[in-house]
N, C-alpha and C positions, 0 to 999 in steps of 0.2 A: 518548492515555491508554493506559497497559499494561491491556487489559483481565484478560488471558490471567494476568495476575503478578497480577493484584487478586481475581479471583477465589479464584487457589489459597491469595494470603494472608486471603481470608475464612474457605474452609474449615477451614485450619490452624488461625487464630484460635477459628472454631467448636468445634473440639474441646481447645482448651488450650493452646496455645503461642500463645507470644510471637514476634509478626512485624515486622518493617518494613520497607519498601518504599521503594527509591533511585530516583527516574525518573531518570536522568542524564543524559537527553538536554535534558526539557525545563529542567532546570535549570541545562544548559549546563554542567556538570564537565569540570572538565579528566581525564587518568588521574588525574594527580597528586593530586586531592581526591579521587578515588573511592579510590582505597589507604589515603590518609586516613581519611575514614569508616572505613572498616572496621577500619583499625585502633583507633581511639577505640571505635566501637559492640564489638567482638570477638566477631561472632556465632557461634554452633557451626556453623552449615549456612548456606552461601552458594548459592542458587539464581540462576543466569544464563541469560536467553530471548534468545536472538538471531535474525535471519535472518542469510543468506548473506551480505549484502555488507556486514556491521559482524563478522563474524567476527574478523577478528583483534581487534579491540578486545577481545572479549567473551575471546576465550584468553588477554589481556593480565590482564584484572579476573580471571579463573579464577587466573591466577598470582600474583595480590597475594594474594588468599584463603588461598591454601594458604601462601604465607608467612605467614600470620598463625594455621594451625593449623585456620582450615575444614573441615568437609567440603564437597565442592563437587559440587553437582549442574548440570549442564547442561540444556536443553530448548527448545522453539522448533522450527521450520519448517526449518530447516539441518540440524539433531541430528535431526530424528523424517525426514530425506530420507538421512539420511548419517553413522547410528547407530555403524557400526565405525569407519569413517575416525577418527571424532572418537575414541571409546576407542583406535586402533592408535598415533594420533599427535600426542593431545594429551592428555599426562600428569596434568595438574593438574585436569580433571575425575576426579571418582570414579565417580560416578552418570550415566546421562543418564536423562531422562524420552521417548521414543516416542509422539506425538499427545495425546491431550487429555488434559493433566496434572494435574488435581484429584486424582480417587481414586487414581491413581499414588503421585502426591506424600506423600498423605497415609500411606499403607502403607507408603513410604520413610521416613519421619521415624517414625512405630511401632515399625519394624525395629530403628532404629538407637535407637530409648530403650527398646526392653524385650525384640528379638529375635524378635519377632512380629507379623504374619507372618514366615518366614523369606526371604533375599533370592529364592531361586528361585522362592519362591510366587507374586510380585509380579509382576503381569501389568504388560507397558509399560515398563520400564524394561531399563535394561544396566550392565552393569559389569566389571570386571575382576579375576578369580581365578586366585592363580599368573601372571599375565602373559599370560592368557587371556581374551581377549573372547568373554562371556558374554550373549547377547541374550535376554530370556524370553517365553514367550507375548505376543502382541499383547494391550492390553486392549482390550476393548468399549468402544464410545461410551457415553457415559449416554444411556438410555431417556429420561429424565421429567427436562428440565432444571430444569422446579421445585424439584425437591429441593435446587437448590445456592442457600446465600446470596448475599445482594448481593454485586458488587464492593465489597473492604473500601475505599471511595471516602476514610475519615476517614485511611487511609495514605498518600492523593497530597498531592503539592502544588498542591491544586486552584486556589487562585487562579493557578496561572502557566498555565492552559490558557486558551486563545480560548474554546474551546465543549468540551462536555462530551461524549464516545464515551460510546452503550449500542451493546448489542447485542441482540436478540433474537430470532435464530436461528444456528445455527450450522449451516454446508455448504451446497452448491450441486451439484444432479445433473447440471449441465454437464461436459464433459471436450475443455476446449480442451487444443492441448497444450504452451501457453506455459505453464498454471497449475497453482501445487502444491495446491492445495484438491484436488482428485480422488485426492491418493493420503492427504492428511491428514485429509478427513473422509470417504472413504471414497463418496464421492458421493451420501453421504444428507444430507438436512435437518431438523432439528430445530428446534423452537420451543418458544419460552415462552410462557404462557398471557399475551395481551392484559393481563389485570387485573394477574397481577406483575411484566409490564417497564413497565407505566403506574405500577404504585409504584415501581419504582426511577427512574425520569423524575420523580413528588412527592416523592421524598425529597431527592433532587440538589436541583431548583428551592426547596423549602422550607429545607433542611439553609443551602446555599451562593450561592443566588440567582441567578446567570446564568438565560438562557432560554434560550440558541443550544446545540443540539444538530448531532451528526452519528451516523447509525445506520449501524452501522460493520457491517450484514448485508451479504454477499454479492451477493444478489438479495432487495431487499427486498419489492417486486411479485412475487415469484414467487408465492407464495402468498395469491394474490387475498382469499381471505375471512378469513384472518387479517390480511391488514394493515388491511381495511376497519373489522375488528373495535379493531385500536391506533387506528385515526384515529375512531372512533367513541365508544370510550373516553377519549380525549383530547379531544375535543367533550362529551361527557355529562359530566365533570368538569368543563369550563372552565378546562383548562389553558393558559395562556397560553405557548405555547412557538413557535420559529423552527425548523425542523430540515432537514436535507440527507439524504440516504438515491443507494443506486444502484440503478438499474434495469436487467431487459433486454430487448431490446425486441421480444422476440416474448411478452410478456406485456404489452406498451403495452394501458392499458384508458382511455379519457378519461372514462367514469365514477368510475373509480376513480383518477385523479388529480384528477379535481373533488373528491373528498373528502378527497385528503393535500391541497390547496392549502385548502380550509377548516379545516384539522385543523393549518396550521402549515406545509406542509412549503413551502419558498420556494428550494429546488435541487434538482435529481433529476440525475445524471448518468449516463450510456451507452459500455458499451467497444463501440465501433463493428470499431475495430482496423483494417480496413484498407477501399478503394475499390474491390476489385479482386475480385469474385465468386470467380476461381480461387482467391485466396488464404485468403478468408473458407473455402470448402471443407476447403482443406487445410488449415487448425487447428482445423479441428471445431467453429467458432462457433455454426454451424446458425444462419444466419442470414440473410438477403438484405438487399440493399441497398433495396430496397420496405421492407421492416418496417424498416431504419430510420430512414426518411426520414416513414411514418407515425407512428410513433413520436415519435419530435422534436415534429410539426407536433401530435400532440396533446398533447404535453407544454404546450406551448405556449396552444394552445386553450382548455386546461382552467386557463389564468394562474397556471400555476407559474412564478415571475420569472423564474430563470436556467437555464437548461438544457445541461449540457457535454455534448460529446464526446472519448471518448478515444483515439487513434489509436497503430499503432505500427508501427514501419518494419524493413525488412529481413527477413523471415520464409525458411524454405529454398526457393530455389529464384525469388525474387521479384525482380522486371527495376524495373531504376530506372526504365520507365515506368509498370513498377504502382504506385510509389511517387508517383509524379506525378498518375495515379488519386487516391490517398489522399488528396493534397490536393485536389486537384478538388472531391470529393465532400464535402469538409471545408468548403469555399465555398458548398456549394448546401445541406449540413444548417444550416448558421453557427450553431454551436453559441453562446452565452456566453461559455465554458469552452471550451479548444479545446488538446489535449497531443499534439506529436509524440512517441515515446520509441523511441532505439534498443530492439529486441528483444533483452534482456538472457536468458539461459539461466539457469534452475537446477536444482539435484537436486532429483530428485523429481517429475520432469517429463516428459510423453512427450518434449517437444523436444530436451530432455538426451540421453534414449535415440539421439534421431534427429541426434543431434549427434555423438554419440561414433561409431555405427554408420557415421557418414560420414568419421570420422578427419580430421574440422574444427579439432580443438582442437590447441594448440600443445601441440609434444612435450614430452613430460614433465609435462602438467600436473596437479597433484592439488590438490586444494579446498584441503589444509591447510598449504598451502603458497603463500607470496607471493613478487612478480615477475614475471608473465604477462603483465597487462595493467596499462596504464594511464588512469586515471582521464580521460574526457573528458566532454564536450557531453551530459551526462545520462546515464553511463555511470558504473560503480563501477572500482575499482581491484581488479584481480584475479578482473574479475565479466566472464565469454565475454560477447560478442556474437553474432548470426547472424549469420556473412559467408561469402558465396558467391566463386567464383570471381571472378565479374562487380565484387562489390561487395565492399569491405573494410572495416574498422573506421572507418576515417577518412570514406570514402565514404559512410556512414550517418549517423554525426555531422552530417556536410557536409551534409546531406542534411535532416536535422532543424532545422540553423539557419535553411537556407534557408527552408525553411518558415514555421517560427518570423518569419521578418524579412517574410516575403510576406502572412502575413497580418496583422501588425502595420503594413504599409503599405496594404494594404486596408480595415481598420478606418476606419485615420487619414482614408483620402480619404471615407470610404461615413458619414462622421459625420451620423444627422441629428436627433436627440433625445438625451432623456437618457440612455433603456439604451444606445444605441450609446456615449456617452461610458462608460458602466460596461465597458460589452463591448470598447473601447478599450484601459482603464484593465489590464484582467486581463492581454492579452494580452504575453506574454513577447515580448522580443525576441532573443533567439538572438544577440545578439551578444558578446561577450567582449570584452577590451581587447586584443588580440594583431591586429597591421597586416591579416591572415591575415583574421581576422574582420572588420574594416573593410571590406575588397573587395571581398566575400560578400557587405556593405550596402548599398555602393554600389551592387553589381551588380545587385542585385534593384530599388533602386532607378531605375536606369538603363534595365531590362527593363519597368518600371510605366510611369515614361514614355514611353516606345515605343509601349505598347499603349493609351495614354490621351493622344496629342498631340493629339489636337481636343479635349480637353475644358478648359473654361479653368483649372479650380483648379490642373490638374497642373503648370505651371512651379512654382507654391510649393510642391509637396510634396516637394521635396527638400528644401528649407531648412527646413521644420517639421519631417519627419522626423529628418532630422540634429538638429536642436534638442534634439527630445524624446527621442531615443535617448540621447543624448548626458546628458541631464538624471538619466536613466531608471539608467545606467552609472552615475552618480558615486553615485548614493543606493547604489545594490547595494552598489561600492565603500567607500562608507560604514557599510553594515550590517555588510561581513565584518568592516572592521579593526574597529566598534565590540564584534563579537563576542571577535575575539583579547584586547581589550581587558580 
């Protein structure tokens, strides 16, 4: 759920205008229906939030807009990392909005219906005078999140969501330097008072009925006595609700997961990141492999059902046996949930900085521009990777399947209840349909048997695994083409 585009269409709605809001993702649009729309709707002001690696889409929908007579505002995690790029070299935006777009927003549409404020006034935003990119003062964070309405939720297409995204803090004082949050909210944290995100949590459930929630904060445990105060609130009401939130785990409290697992919460998940202490270091996790292994084990304790881990490979400087680390340690947490992901770069990021500084990136590359990269094994198209001398794009990927197939044959043999069938069920298999990937299956498979020939089950675990991979592969296959469909 766009939370970020629901709330600005609350406030806008608050003060007088007429909004509406296109998920296009979740409703699967092709371009071609999104041009559509807007042609039929003919709004005055077309606002577009993107991150980095759906950019080109989002410069494609900017360019139907202004065909159609738009003004067009930009804004998003990409545009508030990469403010002039987007003014020097993409035309069809007028406006962008610079971090948290509400009050922004609003003082841009004022501007533009009555000339006041005037555009220089307007803290957060940029635009282009004479053929001159103009950036103005940064705005401030909002102080007192209460003062902003609900997400305008009667905008979605709420039936088409699984479970329904709140929020109830915004930022994280962490400064890893894979992550854009440190320079987008500035490394502060802000909260909403218990009592108003518990009413927006009864108005969804009363309004539209679902229960299954995801709290789309940051670190939702970070701030111990407020979340004790949401899950106490949500007990003192007799809210009947399902919900997932993420943790980190040098704030693991098993008293105070004993209280989200009474309160609802039945997933908690953990960016672990990586097995390898030096590496955990050098991204400024601040964190040790002790707190997360306590962590986990009281997740657990305290019978919150599923518990992930999130991992992520190729970081600078990192040896394909620290990666072998990663997984290791990924075995002895055995998360539920369990993600290899290449390390993807973006603006806005210390890693970016320490990417370019190292003169890693293919020559010539600029964000607003496609052809660099291509699209692989959990990787975007036109979106860096970390590759080292040692390790290259493909070697990462490679690197991720393997994984991915090792512990989906691990699950398969270690089956002995039902959560393991759940914890089975989740796990991706890293294989694709290309011979390339086949081999990769085999071979991990091939390397399981080796190190399990005295045990009896393992003759049949090739033939089950090939079975269910196999099974696993048609259905995917089946989702894409039903998707083109």
């Amino acid at each position: 759920m766009p939370l970020g585009i629901a709330s600005i269409a609350a406030l806008l709605k608050s003060k007088g205008y007429e909004v509406n809001i296109l998920d296009a993702d979740i409703l699967n649009y092709s371009l071609n229906e999104i041009k559509d729309y807007i042609k039929i709707t003919k709004p005055d002001v077309v606002g577009v939030s993107f991150f980095t690696y759906d950019r080109f889409v989002a410069f494609k929908i900017a360019h139907f807009a202004k065909e159609y007579g738009a003004v067009v505002i930009g804004g998003g995690h990409h545009i508030s990392a990469l403010p002039n790029d987007v003014l020097l070299n993409v035309n069809d935006f007028d406006f962008v909005v610079i971090g948290e777009g509400e009050l922004s927003t609003l003082e841009l549409h004022d501007c533009l219906n009555t000339q006041k404020p005037r555009l220089n006034e307007i803290k957060g935003i940029g635009f282009r005078k004479n053929g001159v990119v103009k950036i103005n003062q940064p705005r401030e964070l909002i102080n007192d999140l209460d003062d902003l309405p609900n997400p305008a939720w009667s905008l979605l297409p709420i039936k088409s969501y699984p479970r329904y995204s709140v929020m109830g803090s915004r930022g994280c004082p962490n400064d890893c330097i894979f992550c854009g949050s440190p320079k987008f909210w500035q490394r502060r944290i802000r909260t909403i008072t218990p009592q108003k995100f518990i009413n927006s949590i009864e108005e969804l459930v009363s309004t539209y009925g679902k229960k299954y929630f995801r709290f789309m904060d940051d670190t939702f445990t970070l701030n111990k006595e407020w979340a004790r105060e949401i899950c106490e609130e949500l007990l003192d009401r007799k809210i009947d609700i399902k919900w997932e939130c993420q943790g980190r785990v040098e704030s693991a409290d098993i008293n105070l997961f004993k209280l989200m697992k009474d309160a609802g919460c039945y997933k908690i998940s953990f960016g672990i990141e990586s097995g390898s202490q030096r590496i955990l270091n050098i991204i400024k996790k601040n964190i040790t492999k002790d707190m997360a292994l306590k962590a986990i084990n009281a997740a657990r304790k305290a019978g919150i059902e599923r518990v992930g881990t999130f991992f992520m490979l190729g970081f600078p400087t990192e040896t394909y046996a620290e990666m072998e680390e990663t997984y290791d340690f990924s075995q002895i947490l055995r998360g539920d949930m369990i993600s290899f992901n290449p390390t993807s770069i973006y603006p806005g990021t210390e890693l970016y900085q320490m990417i370019v500084s190292a003169g890693v990136l293919k020559k010539d590359f600029a964000w607003h521009r496609s052809g660099f990269y291509s699209k692989g094994f959990l990787t975007h198209d036109d979106i860096p990777i970390c590759e080292t001398r040692q390790l290259n794009r493909t070697d990462i990927e490679d690197t991720a399947k393997r994984f991915y197939m090792r512990s989906f044959i691990n699950r398969l043999y270690f089956l002995r209840n039902y959560k393991n069938w759940y914890y089975f069920s989740e796990t991706q298999i890293g294989i694709g349909i290309s011979r390339k990937d086949l081999i990769l299956f085999l071979n991990e498979v091939r390397l399981f048997l080796r190190q399990h020939s005295n045990l009896v089950k393992a003759p049949l675990l090739f033939i089950i695994a090939f079975l269910i991979s196999f099974l696993k592969l048609l259905r995917r296959v089946y989702r894409k083409n039903s998707h083109h469909h």
